[in-house]
C-alpha positions in Angstrom: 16.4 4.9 -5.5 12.6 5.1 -5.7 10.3 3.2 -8.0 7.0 3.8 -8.3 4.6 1.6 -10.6 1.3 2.9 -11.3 -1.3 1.2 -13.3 -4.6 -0.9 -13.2 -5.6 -3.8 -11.1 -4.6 -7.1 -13.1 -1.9 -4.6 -15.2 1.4 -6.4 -13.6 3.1 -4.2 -10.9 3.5 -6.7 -8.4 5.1 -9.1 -11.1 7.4 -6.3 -12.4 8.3 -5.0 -9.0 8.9 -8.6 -7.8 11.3 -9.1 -11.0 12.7 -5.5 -10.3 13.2 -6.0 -6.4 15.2 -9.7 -7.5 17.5 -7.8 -9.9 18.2 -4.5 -8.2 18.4 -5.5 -4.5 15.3 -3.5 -3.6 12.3 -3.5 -0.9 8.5 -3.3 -2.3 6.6 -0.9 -0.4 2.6 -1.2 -1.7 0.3 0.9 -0.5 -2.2 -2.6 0.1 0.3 -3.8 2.5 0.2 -0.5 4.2 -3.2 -0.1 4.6 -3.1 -4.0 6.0 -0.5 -3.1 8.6 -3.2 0.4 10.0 -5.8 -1.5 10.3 -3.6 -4.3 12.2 -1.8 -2.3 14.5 -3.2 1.1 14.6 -5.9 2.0 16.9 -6.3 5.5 16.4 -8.9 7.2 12.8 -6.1 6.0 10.6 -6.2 2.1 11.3 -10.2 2.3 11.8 -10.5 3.6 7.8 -8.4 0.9 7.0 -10.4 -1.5 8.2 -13.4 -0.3 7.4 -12.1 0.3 3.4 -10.8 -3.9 3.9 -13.7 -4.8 5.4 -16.1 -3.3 2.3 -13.9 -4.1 -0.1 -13.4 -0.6 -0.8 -10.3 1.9 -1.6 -8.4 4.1 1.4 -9.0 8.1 0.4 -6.3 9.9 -1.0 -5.8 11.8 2.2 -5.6 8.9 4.2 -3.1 7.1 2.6 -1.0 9.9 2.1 -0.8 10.1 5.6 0.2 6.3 5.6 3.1 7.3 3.2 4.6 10.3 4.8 4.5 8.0 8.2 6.5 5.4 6.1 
């Protein structure tokens, strides 16, 4: 089963996919913790956006983290 939660900042996903991952037995997969764990552990374009986007404070391109998704 797949979930997906979209919405603004401040609009309540992670509290609704905390309450949904307590009742239903499921992970939480967010695309913040994925662009985290690039620019952590991967040394190659990916993991250097990453941490450029973290470091400005910026957003990942769509391109990018589709990439991060599909690797997933």
């Amino acid at each position: 089963m797949h979930i997906v939660l979209y919405g603004p900042e401040g609009a309540g996903k992670g509290t609704q996919a905390k309450l949904l991952s307590e009742k239903l037995h499921l992970p939480i997969l967010t695309s913040g913790d994925l662009v985290r764990e690039a620019a952590e552990k991967d040394t190659g374009l990916i993991g250097e956006v990453c941490r450029r986007a973290l470091k400005e404070g910026k957003y990942v391109p769509d391109s990018e983290m589709f990439v991060l998704w599909k690797q997933r």
